[in-house]
C-alpha positions in Angstrom: -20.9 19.8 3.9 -22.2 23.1 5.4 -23.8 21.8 8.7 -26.1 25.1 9.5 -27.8 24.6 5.8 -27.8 21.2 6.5 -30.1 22.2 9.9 -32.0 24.7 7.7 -32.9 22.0 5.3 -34.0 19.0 7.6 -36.2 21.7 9.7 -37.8 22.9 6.4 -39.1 19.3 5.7 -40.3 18.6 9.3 -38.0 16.5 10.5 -37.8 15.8 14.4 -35.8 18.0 16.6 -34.5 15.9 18.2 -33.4 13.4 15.4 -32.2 16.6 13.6 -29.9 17.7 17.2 -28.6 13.9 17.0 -28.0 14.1 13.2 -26.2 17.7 13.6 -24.3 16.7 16.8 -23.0 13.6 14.3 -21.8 15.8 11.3 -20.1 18.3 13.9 -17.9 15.5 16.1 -16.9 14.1 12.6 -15.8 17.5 11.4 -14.4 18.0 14.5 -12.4 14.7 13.8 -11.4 16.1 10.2 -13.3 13.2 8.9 -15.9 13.2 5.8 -19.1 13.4 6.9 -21.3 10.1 6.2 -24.5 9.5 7.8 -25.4 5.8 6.4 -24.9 3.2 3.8 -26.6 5.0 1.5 -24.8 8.6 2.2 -21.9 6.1 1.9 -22.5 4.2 -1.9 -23.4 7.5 -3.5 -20.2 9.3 -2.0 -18.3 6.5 -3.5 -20.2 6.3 -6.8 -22.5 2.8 -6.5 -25.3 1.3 -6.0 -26.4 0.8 -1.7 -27.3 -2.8 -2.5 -23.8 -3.3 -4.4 -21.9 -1.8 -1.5 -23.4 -4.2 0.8 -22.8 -6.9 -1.8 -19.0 -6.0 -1.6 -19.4 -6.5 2.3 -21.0 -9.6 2.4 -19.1 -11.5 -0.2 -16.0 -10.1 -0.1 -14.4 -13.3 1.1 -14.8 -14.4 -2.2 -13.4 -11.8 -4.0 -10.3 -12.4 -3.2 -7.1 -14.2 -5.1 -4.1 -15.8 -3.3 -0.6 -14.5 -5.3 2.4 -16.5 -3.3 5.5 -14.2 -3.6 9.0 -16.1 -2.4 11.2 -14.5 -0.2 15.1 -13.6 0.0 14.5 -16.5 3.2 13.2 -19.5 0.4 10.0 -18.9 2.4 6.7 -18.0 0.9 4.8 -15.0 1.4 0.8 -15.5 0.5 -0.9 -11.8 -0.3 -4.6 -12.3 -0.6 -5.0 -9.7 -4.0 -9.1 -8.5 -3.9 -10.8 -7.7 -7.2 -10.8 -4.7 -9.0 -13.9 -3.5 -7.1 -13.1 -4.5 -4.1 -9.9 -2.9 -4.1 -11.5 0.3 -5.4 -13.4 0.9 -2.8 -10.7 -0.1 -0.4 -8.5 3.1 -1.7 -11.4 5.1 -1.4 -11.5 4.1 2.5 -7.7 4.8 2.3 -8.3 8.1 0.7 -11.0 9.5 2.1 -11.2 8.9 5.6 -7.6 7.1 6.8 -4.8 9.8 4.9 -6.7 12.0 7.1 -5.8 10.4 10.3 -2.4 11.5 11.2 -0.1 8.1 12.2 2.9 8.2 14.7 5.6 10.2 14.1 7.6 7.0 14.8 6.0 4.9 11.7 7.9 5.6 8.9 6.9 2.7 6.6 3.8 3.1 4.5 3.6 6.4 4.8 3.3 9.1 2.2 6.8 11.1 1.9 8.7 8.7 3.9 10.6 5.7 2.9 13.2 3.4 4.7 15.9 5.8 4.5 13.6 8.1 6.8 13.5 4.4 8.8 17.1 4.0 9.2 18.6 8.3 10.1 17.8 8.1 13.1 19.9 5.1 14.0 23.6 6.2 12.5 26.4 6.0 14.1 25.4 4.7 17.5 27.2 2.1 19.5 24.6 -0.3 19.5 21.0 -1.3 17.2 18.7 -3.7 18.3 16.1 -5.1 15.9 12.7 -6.9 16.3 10.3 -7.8 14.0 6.5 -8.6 14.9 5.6 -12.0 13.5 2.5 -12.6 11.4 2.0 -8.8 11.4 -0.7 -7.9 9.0 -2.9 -11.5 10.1 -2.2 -10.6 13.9 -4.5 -7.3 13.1 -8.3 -8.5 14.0 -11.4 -7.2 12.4 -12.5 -5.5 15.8 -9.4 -3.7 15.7 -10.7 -1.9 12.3 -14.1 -1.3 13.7 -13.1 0.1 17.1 -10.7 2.3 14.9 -13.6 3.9 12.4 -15.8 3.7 15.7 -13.9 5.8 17.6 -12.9 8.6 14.7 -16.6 9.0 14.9 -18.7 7.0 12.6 -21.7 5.2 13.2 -22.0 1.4 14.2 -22.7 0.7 11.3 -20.8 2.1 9.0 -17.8 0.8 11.0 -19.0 -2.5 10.8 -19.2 -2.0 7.0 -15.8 -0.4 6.9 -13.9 -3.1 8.5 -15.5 -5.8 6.4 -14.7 -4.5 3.3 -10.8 -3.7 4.9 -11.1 -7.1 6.9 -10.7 -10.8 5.5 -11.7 -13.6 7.9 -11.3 -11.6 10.7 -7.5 -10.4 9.6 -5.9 -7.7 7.6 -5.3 -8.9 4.3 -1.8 -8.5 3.4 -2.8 -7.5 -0.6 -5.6 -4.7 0.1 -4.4 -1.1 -0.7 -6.0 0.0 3.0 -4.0 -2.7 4.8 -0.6 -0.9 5.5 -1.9 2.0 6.6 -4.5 1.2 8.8 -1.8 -1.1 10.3 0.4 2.2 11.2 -3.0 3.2 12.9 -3.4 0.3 14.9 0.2 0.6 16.1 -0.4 4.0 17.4 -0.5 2.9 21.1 2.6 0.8 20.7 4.5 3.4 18.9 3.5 6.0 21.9 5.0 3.1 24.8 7.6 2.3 22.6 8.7 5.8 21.7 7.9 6.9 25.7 10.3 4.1 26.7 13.1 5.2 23.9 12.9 8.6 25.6 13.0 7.5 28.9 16.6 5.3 28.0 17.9 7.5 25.8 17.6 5.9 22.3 16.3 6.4 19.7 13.0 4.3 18.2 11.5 3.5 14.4 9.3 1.1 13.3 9.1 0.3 9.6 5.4 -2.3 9.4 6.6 -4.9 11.4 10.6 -4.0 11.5 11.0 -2.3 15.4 14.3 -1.0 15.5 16.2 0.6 19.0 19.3 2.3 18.8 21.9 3.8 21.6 24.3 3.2 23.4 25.1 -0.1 24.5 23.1 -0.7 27.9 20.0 -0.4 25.7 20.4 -4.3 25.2 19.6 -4.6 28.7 16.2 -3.3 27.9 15.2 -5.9 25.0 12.9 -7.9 27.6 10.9 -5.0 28.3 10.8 -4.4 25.0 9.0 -7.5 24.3 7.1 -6.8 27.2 5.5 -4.1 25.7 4.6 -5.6 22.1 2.8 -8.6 24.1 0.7 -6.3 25.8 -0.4 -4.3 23.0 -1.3 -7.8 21.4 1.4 -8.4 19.1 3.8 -10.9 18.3 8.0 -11.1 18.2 9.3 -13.0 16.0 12.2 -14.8 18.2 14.5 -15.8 15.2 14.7 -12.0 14.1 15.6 -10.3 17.2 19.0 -8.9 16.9 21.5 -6.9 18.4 24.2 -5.3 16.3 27.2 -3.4 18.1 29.7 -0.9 16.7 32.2 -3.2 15.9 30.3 -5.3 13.4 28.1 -4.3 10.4 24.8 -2.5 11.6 21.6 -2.9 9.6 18.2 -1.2 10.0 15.5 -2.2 7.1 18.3 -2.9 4.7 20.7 -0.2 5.0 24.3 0.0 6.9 24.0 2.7 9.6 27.6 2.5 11.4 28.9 5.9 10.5 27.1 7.2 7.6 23.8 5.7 5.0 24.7 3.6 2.8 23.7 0.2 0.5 25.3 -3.3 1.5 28.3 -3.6 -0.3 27.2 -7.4 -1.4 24.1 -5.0 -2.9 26.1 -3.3 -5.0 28.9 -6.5 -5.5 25.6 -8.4 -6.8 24.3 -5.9 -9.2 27.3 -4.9 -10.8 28.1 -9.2 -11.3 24.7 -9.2 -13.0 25.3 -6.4 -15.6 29.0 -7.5 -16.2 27.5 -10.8 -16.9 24.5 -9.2 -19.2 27.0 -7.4 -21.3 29.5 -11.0 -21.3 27.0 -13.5 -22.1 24.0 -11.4 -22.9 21.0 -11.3 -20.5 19.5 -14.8 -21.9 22.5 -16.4 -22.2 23.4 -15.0 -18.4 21.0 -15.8 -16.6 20.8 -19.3 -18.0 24.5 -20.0 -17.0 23.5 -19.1 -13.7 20.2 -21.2 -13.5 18.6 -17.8 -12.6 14.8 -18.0 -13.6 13.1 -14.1 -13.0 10.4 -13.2 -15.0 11.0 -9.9 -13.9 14.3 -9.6 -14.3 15.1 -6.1 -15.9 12.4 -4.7 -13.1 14.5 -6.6 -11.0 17.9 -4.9 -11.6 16.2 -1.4 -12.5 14.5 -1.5 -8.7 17.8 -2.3 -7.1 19.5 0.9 -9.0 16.9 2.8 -8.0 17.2 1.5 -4.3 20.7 2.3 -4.7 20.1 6.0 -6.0 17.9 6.6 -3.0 21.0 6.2 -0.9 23.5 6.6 -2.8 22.7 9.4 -5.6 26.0 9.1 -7.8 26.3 5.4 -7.4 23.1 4.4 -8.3 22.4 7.1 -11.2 26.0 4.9 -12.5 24.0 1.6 -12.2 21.0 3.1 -13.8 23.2 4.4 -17.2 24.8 1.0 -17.0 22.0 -0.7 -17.4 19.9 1.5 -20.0 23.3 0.5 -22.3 22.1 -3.2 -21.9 20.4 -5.2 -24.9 17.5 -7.3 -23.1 16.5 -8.7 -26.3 19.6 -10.5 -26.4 
C-alpha cells in the first residue's frame, strides 16, 4: 500500500486531519513492523476474499467448527487434535501466511519452521559428553488466547483486529493442536524462553534447541547440574515440564535428540532401521496382507507408514534410506 497516496486520497475526500495523522501513523508502524497493512474487519474480509459479516461469523462460532481426530501414540496414549473446517482453516493459513511467516522466530526454534527439520534440531548436539532433554507438557493447550492477542497487539494491529485474530487461531482459550496457525505461532510465543534459555546455554557453555515442545541442552557433563534452573526458567515463562521426560543421556550410553542418535555422528536408531527392514522381509515372505495379519498389525496406513520411515531414513541417511525406498517400490501391496 503506498502510504503518501493513501494521505492524498483521504485529504481529497475531507477526511479529518487528525483521524487521517492517526490512520497514517497506523499504516507506517505496521510497515515499519514488515506487517500487511489492515485498518478493520472490513479491510480485513476483503484482503482475505469474504464477506465482513462471514468473517465475524468464523469468529464467533468457530468453537463449533471444529472436529476431534484422536491419533495414538508410539506411548499407547492418545493424542486429541481438534481438526477446524475447511473455512476455518482457510483463513487460519491466511493468518499464517500473511502476517506470522513474516515474523522472524528464534534462531533456536528449529521445529515448524520453513527450511528446517529435526536434523537441523539434533547438529548442534553431536558428539558431546552429555544431552539433557525436557519436554513442555500440554504444550499447544498451555498457550492462552491472550497470549495470541498480546502477540498481533504488539506487531501493531489494532484491538480489534487482534481480538479477531486470536479467536479464529484460539479454541476455548487454547491453541488448538489441529489448526495450520498453531505451530508457528507457538515458536512465536516461545521467543522469550528461547532468548533465557539460549542466554543461559551461552553463559554455561552448551549448546540449546528446542523442537515444539522437545528442549534439548548439550555439553559437557556439569551441564546436568544446571537442569533445576532449567526448569526454573520454563515456569516462569508460564510453561509446563513434563517430569517423566526429563532426561539426561551421557557419552557412554545411546544419545537421542528428537529421534536421532547424536554420539559421534547423525544417524537413525538402529531398531529404526532393524524394524523396517523386518517389515519388508516379511511383505515379500508372506505378502503384505498375509504379513501383517501374522503379526496382528492393524494400519490403515500402512504403505504411508513404511514409505515415511524410508524417507525419515533418507533424510539422515541418504544411501540407506534411498535402499529402503527401492526395496519397497519392488513390493506388491495388492497382495
Amino acid at each position: 500500500m503506498d502510504i503518501k497516496s493513501l494521505a492524498a486520497e483521504m485529504m481529497k475526500k475531507n477526511y479529518d486531519k487528525e483521524y487521517i495523522d492517526l490512520c497514517i501513523s497506523y499504516a507506517i508502524n505496521l510497515e515499519k513492523n514488515g506487517m500487511p497493512i489492515i485498518f478493520d474487519s472490513i479491510h480485513l474480509a476483503k484482503l482475505i476474499g469474504i464477506e465482513t459479516k462471514e468473517l465475524y461469523s468464523y469468529y464467533e462460532f468457530a468453537p463449533r467448527l471444529y472436529k476431534v481426530a484422536v491419533v495414538p501414540k508410539k506411548s499407547g496414549e492418545k493424542r486429541f487434535l481438534d481438526l477446524p473446517s475447511e473455512n476455518l482453516k482457510y483463513i487460519q493459513k491466511w493468518i499464517l501466511e500473511n502476517i506470522l511467516y513474516k515474523i522472524k522466530v528464534s534462531d533456536y526454534a528449529t521445529g515448524f519452521v520453513p527450511q528446517k527439520s529435526i536434523v537441523d534440531n539434533a547438529k548442534p548436539h553431536i558428539d558431546k559428553e552429555c544431552v539433557v532433554n525436557l519436554d513442555l507438557q500440554d504444550f499447544f493447550p498451555n498457550i492462552k488466547y491472550i497470549w495470541v492477542y498480546n502477540l498481533f497487539y504488539n506487531i501493531g494491529y489494532t484491538k480489534h483486529l487482534s481480538m479477531i485474530f486470536a479467536g479464529i487461531c484460539t479454541l476455548e482459550n487454547k491453541l488448538p493442536q489441529g489448526a495450520p496457525s498453531s505451530p508457528y505461532i507457538s515458536n512465536l510465543i516461545c521467543h522469550g524462553l528461547d532468548t533465557r534459555l539460549s542466554d543461559l546455554a551461552i553463559h554455561i557453555g552448551a549448546q540449546y534447541t528446542r523442537y515444539a515442545d522437545d528442549i534439548t541442552f548439550s555439553g559437557n557433563k556439569e551441564i546436568a547440574k544446571y537442569i533445576s534452573l532449567i526448569k526454573r526458567i520454563i515456569k516462569e515463562e508460564h510453561f509446563i515440564v513434563n517430569e517423566r521426560k526429563v532426561r539426561v543421556q551421557f557419552k557412554h550410553h545411546q544419545q537421542i535428540v528428537t529421534g536421532l542418535v547424536v554420539n559421534t555422528k547423525l544417524s537413525v536408531p538402529k531398531k529404526t532401521k532393524k524394524y523396517l527392514r523386518q517389515q519388508i522381509h516379511y511383505a515379500k515372505k508372506y505378502g503384505v496382507n498375509d504379513s501383517l495379519i501374522q503379526q496382528g498389525i492393524n494400519k490403515s496406513n500402512y504403505i504411508d507408514h513404511l514409505y515415511g520411515l524410508a524417507y525419515f531414513i533418507k533424510m539422515v541417511e541418504e544411501k540407506c534410506g534411498s535402499e529402503f525406498i527401492e526395496d519397497l517400490d519392488t513390493l506388491d501391496w495388492e497382495s
